[in-house]
Each structure stands twice: as C-alpha cells, then as structure tokens.
DODRENLUM-834547 format. One record per residue (C-alpha): residue number from 1; residue in one letter; x, y, z. Coordinates in nm, 2 decimals, padded with zeros to 4 digits. Example, Ala and Ser with C-alpha at 12.3 -4.5 7.8 and 13.67 -1.06 7.14 Angstrom:
BEGIN
+-----+-----+--------+--------+--------+
|   n | res |      X |      Y |      Z |
+-----+-----+--------+--------+--------+
|   1 |   A |  01.23 | -00.45 |  00.78 |
|   2 |   S |  01.37 | -00.11 |  00.71 |
+-----+-----+--------+--------+--------+
This chain:
BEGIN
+-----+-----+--------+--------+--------+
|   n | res |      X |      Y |      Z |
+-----+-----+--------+--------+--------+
|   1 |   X |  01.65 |  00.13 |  00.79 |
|   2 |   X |  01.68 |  00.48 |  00.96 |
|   3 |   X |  01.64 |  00.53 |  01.32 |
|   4 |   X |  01.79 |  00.77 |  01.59 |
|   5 |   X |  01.70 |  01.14 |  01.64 |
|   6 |   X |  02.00 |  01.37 |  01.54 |
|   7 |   X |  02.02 |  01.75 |  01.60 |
|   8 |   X |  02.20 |  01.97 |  01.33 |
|   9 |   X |  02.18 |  02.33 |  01.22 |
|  10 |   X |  02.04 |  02.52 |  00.92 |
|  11 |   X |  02.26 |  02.77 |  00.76 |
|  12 |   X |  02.08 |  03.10 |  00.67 |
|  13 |   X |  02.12 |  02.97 |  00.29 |
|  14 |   X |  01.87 |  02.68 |  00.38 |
|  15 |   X |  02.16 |  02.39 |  00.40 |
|  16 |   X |  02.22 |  02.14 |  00.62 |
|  17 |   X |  02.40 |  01.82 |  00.68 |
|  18 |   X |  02.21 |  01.46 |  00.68 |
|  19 |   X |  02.32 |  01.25 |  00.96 |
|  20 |   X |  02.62 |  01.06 |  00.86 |
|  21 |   X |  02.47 |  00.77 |  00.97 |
|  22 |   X |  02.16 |  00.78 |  00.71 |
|  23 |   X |  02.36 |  00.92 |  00.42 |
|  24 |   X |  02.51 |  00.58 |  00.30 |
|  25 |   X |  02.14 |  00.44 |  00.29 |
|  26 |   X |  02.06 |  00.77 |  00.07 |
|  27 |   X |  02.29 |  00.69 | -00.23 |
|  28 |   X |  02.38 |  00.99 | -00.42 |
|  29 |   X |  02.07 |  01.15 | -00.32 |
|  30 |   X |  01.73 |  01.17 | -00.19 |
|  31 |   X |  01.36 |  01.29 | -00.23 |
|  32 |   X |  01.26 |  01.51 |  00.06 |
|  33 |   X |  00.83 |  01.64 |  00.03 |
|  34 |   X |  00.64 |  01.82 |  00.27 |
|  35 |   X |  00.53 |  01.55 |  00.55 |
|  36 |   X |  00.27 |  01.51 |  00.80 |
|  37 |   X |  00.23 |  01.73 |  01.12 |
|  38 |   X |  00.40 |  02.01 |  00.96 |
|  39 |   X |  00.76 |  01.85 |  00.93 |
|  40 |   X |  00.93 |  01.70 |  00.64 |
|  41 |   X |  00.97 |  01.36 |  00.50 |
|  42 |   X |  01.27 |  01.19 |  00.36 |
|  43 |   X |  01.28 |  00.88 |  00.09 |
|  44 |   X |  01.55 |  00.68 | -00.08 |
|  45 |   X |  01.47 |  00.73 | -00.42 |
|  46 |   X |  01.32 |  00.37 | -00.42 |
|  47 |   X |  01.14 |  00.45 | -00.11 |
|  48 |   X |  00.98 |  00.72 | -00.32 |
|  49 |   X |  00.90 |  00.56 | -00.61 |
|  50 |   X |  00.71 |  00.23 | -00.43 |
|  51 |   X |  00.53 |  00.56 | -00.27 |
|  52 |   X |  00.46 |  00.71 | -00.59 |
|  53 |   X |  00.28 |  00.40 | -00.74 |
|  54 |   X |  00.06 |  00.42 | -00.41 |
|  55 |   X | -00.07 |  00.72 | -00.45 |
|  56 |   X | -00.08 |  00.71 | -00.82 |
|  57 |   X | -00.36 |  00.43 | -00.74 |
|  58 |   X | -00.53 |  00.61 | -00.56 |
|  59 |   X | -00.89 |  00.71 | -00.70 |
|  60 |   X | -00.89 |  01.10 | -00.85 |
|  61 |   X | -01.27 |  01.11 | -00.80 |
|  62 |   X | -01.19 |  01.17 | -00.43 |
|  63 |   X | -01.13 |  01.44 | -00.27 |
|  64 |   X | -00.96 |  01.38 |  00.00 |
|  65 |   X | -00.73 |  01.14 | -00.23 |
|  66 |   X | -00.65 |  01.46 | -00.48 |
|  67 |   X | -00.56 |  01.63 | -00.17 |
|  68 |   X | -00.31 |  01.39 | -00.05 |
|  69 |   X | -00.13 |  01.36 | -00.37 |
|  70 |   X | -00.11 |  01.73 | -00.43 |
|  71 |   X |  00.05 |  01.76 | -00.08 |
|  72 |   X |  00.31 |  01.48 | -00.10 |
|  73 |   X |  00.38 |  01.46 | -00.50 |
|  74 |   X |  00.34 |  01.86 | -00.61 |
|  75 |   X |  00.56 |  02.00 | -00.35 |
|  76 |   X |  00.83 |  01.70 | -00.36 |
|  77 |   X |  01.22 |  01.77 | -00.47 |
|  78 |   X |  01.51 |  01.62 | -00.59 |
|  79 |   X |  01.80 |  01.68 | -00.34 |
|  80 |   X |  02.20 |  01.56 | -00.37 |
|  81 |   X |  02.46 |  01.60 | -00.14 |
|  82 |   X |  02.77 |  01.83 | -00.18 |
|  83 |   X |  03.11 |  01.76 | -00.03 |
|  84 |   X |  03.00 |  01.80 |  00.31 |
|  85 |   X |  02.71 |  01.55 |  00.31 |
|  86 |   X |  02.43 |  01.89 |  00.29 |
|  87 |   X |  02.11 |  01.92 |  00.08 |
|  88 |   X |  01.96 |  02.20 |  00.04 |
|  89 |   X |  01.63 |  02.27 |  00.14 |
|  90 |   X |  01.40 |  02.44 | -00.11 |
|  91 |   X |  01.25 |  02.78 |  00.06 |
|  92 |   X |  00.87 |  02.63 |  00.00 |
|  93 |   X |  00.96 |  02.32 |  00.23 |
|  94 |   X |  01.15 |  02.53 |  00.47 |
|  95 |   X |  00.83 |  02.70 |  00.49 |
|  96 |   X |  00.60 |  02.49 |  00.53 |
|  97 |   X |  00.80 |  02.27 |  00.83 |
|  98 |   X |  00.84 |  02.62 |  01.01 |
|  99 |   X |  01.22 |  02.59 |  00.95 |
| 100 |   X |  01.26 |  02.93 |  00.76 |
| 101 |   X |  01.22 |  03.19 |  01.05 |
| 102 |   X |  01.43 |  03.35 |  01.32 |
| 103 |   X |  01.73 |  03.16 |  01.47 |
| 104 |   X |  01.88 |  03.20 |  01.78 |
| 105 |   X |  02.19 |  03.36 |  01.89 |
| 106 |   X |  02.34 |  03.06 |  02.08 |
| 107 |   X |  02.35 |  02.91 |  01.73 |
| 108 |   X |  02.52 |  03.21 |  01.52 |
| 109 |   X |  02.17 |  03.27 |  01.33 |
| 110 |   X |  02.15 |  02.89 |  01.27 |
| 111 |   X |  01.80 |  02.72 |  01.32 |
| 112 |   X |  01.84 |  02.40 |  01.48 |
| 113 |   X |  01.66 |  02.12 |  01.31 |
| 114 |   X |  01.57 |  01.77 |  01.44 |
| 115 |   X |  01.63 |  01.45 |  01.20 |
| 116 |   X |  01.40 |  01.13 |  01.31 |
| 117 |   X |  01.45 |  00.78 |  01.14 |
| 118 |   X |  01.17 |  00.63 |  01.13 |
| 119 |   X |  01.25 |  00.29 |  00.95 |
| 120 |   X |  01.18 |  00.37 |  00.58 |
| 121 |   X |  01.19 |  00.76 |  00.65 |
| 122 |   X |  01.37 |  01.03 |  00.76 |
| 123 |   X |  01.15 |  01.34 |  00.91 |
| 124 |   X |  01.33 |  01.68 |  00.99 |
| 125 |   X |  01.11 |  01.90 |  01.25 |
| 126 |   X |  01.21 |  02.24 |  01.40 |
| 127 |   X |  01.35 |  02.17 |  01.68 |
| 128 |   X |  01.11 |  02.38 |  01.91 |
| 129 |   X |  00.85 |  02.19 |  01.74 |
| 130 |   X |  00.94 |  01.86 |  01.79 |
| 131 |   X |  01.03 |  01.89 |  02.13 |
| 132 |   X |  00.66 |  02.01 |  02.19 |
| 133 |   X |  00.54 |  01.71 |  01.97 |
| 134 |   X |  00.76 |  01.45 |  02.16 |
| 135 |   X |  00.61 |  01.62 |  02.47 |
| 136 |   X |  00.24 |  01.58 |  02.40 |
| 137 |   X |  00.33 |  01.22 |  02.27 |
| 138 |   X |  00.54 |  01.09 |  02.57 |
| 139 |   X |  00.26 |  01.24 |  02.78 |
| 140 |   X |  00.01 |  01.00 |  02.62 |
| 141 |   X |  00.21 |  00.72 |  02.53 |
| 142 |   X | -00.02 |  00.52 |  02.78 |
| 143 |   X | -00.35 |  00.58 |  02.59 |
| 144 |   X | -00.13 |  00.54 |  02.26 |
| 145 |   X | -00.02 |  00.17 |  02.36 |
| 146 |   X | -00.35 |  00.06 |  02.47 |
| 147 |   X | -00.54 |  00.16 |  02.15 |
| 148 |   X | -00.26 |  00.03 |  01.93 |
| 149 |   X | -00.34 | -00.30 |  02.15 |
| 150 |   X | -00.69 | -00.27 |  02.04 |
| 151 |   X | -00.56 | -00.33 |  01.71 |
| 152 |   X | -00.30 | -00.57 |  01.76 |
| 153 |   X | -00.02 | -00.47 |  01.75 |
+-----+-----+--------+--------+--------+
C-alpha cells in the first residue's frame, strides 16, 4: 500500500529518486504511464498487469474505451532503479505531466516533483500543479464528502 505525499527534485536529465519508503513495495522496478489530471501514475508490475486485463476487456467498438487504452497502455514504460533508488522519466511523460519545463533557481535548475500514494498507486505531479489541485480540492472537500455520502461511502 502507498500513501504519504513526498517532495523530490528532477535532475535536468529527467531522473529522480522514488520515495524510499515505496521503493521496497516496487521490486526491482516499476511501470509508470501517463495518468489522470495531467500527472503520472505509478504500478507494481502486478498492479499493472491486473490493470492491463481491465482494459484489455474493455469493448474496442467504443470510442471512448479506444481512447482510454491508447492513453494508459500506448504511452506506458518500463522503469528500474539505479544505485540511488532513481527512474528515469521518459521525455514524452515528462511532457505530458508538465514536468519537462523551467526550474527554479532555489532548486539549482531542478524541478520539484510531488509523489502521492494513493493505496495501489503512486502519482507524481509538478509541484506547482499539485499544490493548485490540492487547493481547489481542500476548498471543496465539503461538497466532495456529501456526494460521496450520496453514494455510500
């Protein structure tokens, strides 16, 4: 299970290190594919797989069901750790999660990247952007809670 939000840089080469906490769960590696809300997700490989088979299911005929898969299967990558517990994050998903750009001076060039656990998951966010999602969340929680009662949870 991953949970906790963890803050670490990414090195102008598009590395960074996973959490030492959620790197013993990862085994010798990982799959990381563009996510939802412009960040990135994070499976154990058999996280991944039980995903795959999901989505594999799903009927072609629909469109909205080719889009899905092409957006979480085409753009997916292998990743494994070197010696200092780093993947390295292909250009394509740095991209796409807004994680590619700028970089401020406080952090030597380095872009500063947010890791959520999220139970069978790991998301990594630009930090600017997830502060501004956390935001707008926190800000409704109240209207989130009582629809999510609506449905019983």
């Amino acid at each position: 299970m991953f949970i906790g939000e963890y803050t670490h840089s990414l090195d102008t080469k598009g590395r960074v290190a996973l959490p030492a906490k959620f790197r013993p769960k990862l085994g010798d590696g990982a799959i990381i594919a563009r996510g939802l809300d412009h960040c990135l997700f994070v499976f154990t490989k058999e996280s991944w797989e039980k995903l795959t088979v999901k989505i594999a299911g799903m009927s072609f005929m629909k469109s909205d069901s080719r889009a899905f898969a092409r957006l979480m299967l085409a753009g997916a990558s292998e990743v494994e750790f070197d010696n200092q517990g780093r993947i390295l994050i292909p250009e394509y998903l740095r991209a796409y999660a807004s994680l590619s750009s700028g970089g401020g001076s406080a952090s030597g060039g380095k872009r500063q990247v947010v890791f959520a656990g999220l139970y069978d998951r790991i998301e990594i966010w630009d930090e600017a952007n997830w502060k501004s999602y956390k935001s707008k969340t926190e800000a409704s929680s109240d209207d989130i809670a009582e629809k999510l009662g609506e449905l019983g949870l």
